[in-house]
C-alpha positions in Angstrom: 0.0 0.0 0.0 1.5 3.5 -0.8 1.7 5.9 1.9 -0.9 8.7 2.2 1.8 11.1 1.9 3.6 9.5 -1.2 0.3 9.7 -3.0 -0.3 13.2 -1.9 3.3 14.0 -3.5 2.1 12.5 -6.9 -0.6 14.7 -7.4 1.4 17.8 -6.2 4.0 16.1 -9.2 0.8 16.1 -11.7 -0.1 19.3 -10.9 3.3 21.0 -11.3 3.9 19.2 -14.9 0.4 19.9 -15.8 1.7 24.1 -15.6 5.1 23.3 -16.9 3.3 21.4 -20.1 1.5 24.7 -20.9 5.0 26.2 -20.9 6.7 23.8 -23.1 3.7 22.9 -25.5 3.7 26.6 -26.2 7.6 26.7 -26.9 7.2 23.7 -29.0 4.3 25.1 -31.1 5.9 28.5 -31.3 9.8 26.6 -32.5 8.0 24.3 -34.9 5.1 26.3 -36.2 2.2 24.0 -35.0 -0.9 24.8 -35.4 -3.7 24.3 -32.9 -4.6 20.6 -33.3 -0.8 20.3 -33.3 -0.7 21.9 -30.1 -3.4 20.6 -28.3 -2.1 17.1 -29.3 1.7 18.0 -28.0 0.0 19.4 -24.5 -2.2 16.1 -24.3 1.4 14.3 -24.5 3.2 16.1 -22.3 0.4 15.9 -19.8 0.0 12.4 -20.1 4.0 12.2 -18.7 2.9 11.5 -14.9 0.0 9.6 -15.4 1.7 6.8 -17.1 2.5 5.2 -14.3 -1.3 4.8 -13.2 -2.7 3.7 -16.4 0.1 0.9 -16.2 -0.9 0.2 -12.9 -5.0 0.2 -14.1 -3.6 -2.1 -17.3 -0.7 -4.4 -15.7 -2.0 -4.7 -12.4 2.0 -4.6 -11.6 4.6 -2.0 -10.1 5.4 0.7 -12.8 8.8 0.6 -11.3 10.6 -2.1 -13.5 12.0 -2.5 -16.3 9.3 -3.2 -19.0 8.2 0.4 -18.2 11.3 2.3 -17.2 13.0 1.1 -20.2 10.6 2.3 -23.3 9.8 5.6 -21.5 13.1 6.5 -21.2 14.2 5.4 -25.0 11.2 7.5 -26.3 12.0 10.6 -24.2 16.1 10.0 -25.9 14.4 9.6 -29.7 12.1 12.7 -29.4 14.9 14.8 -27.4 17.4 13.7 -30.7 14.7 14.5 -33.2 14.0 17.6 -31.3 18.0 18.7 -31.5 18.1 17.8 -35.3 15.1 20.1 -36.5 14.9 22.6 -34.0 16.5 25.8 -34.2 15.6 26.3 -30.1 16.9 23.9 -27.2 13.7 21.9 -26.9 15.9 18.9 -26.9 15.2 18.8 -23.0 11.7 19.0 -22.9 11.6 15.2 -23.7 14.6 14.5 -21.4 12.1 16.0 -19.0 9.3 13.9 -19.7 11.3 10.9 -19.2 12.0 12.2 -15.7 8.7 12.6 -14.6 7.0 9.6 -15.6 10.1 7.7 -14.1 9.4 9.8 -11.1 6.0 8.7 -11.2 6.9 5.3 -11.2 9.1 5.2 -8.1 6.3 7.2 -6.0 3.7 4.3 -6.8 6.4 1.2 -6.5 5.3 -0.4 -3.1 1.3 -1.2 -5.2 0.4 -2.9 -7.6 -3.1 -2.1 -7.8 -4.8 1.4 -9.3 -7.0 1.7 -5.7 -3.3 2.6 -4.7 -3.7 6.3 -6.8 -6.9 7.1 -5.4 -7.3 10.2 -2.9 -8.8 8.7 0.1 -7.4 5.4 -0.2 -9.6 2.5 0.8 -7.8 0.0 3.3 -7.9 -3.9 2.7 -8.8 -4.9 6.0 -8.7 -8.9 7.0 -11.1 -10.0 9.7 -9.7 -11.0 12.9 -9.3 -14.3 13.3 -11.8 -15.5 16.2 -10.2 -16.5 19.4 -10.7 -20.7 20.1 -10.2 -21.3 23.7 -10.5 -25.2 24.7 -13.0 -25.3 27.1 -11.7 -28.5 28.6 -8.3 -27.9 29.2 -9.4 -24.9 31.4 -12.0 -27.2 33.1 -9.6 -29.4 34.1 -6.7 -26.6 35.4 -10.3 -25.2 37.5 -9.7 -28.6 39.0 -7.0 -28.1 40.6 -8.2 -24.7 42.0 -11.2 -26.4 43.3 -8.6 -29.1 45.5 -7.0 -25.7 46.5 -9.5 -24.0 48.2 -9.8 -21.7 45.0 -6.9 -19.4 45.9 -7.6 -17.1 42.7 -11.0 -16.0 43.8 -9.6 -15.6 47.9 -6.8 -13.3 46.5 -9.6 -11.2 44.2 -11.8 -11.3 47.3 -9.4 -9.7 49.6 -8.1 -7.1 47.0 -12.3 -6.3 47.2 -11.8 -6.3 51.0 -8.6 -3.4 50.9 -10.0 -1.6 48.4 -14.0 -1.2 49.1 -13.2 0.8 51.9 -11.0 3.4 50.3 -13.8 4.1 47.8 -16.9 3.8 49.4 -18.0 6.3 52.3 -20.1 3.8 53.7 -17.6 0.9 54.4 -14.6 3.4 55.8 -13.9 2.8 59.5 -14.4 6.3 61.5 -13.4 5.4 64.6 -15.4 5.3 68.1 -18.5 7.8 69.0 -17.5 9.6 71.7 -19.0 8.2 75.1 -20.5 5.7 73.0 -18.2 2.2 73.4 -21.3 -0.2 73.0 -22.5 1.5 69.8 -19.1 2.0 68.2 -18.5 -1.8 68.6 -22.1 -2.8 67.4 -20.9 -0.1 64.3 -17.7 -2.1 64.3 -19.0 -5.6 63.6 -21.8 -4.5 61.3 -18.8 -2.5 59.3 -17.1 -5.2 59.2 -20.3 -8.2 58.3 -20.9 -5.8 55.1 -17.0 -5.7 53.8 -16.5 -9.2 54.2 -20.1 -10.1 52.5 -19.5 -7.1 49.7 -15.9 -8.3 49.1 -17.5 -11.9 48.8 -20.1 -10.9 46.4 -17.7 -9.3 43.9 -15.4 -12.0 44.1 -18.0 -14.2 43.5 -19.2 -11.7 40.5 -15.4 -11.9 38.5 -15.4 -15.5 39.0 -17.9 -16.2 37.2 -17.9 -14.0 34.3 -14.2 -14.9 33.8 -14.8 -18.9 34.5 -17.6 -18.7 32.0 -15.3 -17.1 29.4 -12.7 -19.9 30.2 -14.5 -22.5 30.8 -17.7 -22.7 28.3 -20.9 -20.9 28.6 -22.2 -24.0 30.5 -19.9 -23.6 33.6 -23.0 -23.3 35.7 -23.7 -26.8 35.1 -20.3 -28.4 36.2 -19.8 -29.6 39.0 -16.7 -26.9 39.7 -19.0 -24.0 39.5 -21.1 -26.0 42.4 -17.9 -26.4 44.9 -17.2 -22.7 43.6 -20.8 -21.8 45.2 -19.9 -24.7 48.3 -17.1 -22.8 49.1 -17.9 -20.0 48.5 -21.2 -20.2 51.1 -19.1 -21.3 54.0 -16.7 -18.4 54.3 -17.4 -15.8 57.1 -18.0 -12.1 56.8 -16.5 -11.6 60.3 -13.0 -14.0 60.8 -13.3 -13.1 64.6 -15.4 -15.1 66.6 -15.5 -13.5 69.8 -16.8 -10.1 68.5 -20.1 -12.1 66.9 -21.5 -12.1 69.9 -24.3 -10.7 72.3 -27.4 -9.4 70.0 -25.8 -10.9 66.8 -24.9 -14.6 67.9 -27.8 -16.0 66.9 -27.2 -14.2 63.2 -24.9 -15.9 60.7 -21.9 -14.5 60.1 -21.7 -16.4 56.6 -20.6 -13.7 53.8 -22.6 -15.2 51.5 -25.9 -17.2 50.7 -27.1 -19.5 48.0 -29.4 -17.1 47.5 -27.4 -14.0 47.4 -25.4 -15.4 45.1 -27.8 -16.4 43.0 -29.2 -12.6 42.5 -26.1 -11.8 41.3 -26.7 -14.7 38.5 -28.9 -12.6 37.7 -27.5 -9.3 38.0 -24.7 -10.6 35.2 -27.1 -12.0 32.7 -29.4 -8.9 33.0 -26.3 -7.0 32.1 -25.4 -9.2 29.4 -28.9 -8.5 27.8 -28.2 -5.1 28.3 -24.2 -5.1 26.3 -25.8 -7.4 23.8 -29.0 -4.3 23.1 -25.7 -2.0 22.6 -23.2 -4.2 21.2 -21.2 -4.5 23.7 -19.5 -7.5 23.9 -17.6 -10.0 26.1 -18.4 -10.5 29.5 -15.6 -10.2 30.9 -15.1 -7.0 30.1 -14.0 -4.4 32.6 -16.6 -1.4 31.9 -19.5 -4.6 32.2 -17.8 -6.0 35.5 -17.9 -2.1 37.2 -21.7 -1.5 35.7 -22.3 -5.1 37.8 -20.5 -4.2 40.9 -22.2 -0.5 41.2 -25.6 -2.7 40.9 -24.9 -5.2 43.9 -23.6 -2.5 46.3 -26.8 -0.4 45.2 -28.7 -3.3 46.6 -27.1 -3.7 49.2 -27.6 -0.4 50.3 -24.0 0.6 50.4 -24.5 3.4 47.5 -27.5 5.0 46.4 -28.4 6.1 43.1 -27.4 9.5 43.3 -23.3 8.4 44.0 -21.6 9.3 41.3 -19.5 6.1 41.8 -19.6 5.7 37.7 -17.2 8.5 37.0 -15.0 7.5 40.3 -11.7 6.9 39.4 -10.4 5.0 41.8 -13.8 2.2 41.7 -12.8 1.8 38.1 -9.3 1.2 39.2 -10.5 -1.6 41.9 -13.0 -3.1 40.0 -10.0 -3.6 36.7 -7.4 -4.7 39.3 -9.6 -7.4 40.7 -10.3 -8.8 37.0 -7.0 -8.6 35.8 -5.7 -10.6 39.5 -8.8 -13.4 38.3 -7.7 -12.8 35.1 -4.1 -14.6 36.4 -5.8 -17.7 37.6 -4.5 -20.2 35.3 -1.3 -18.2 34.4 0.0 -18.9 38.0 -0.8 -22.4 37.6 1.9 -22.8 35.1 4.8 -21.2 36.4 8.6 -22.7 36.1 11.0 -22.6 38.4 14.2 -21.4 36.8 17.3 -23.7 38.3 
């Protein structure tokens, strides 16, 4: 494909020898007493000098710079320029020399094509479509086992970047210390602080898992049997690690960060999104802007935000919310890793 700018230069080249072939058809006409069909038909020549190399492109469908063209515009720009010197009483002898040059000139400006859509202003560019991605299904499947034997130590390390960063970014989660005269509430606050990061950090964990094990794994991960332990293990982890402060009015709560049914909602939350990025063209579910639309929905339930936050434009929950996928995103990388002796 010729460069934009190349082909820009070989119209600026046309238009310059179109003037100069004024110039020179006039001198010729004037030197050899033409008349004005003789004229007209040495301008048309002389014009035609650049644009030889286009009409051998639109004929050969082959670089104008070789040989087979070179070679017989030069030799008739050397004949005319000898004829010229013979019966001339003027130095038109150069004006074919000329001619040569530019249609040569022509033909090293359009060397890289070989096809006429290569002279054209706004060039139209041959674009191959991408070749779709073909992930095996059940090699992934398999690796997941080995996750599941672990304890699934991808979605732990996703769920505890949730668990730092939630905090920084939501209002509601941040830990502001003891009310003043106040010690029974403040520790009530405490532990109910505490319930919602480890059941919000558990929930979005749980979201990335499953929109990147689904991508992985086959659209019919839900119906494996590693997508149940995933739920299994998921249901017995606790929102509050510390025993002793689940006491009093919340012992006979659970502490359990998430339910069966809580999980399942947010099932739902992804495939209502997915409707939603389908409706739009928006594709992929794993993608990062879908995964931060689906967190911004559970914590909205959850009563964490409310629909007035501006938590969309919020730097730093995009941040979190692409951090945690690209950490889920590692799952099977970490599983291959060499040791270097």
């Amino acid at each position: 494909m010729v460069p934009k700018r190349t082909i820009r230069i070989y119209y600026v080249l046309i238009a310059a020898w179109s003037i100069a072939s004024l110039i020179f058809a006039g001198q010729l006409a004037s030197a050899l007493e033409h008349g004005t069909a003789q004229f007209l038909a040495t301008l048309l020549i002389l014009i035609a000098s650049p644009a030889l190399p286009a009409l051998w492109l639109w004929l050969m469908e082959r670089s104008p710079w070789r040989w087979q063209f070179i070679v017989p515009v030069i030799m008739a720009g050397v004949v005319v320029a000898i004829l010229l010197g013979g019966n001339s009483g003027k130095d038109l002898w150069f004006v074919p020399i000329v001619w040569s040059a530019v249609a040569g000139l022509g033909a090293r400006l359009l060397k890289p094509d070989s096809q006429i859509t290569s002279v054209s202003w706004k060039q139209v560019v041959k674009t191959t479509p991408p070749t779709p991605v073909v992930i095996d299904h059940g090699k992934y499947i398999r690796l997941l086992d080995d996750q599941v034997i672990a304890g699934f130590p991808s979605v732990m390390r996703v769920r505890a970047h949730f668990a730092e960063r939630l905090p920084v970014v939501i209002a509601t989660l941040r830990d502001y210390g003891p009310v003043p005269g106040q010690q029974e509430f403040s520790d009530n606050l405490s532990v109910v602080r505490e319930f919602m990061l480890g059941k919000a950090a558990c929930e979005l964990a749980f979201l990335c898992a499953l929109t990147f094990f689904e991508r992985m794994c086959g659209p019919d991960f839900r119906y494996t049997k590693q997508y149940q332990s995933l739920i299994s293990h998921l249901i017995e982890i606790d929102a509050v690690a510390d025993v002793k402060i689940w006491k009093g009015q919340f012992e006979d709560l659970s502490r359990k960060a998430a339910t069966g049914a809580d999980l399942t909602e947010i099932v739902k939350v992804i495939d209502r999104q997915k409707e939603r990025d389908k409706a739009v063209g928006r594709a992929a579910a794993s993608d990062n802007v879908t995964i931060a639309i689906c967190s911004l929905i559970v914590l909205v339930k959850r009563g964490l935000l409310t629909n007035n936050d501006n938590q969309a434009a919020n730097s730093d929950f995009t941040k979190m919310t692409t951090g945690a996928m690209n950490q889920m995103r590692e799952t099977f990388a970490r599983q291959m890793t060499q040791l270097s002796v």
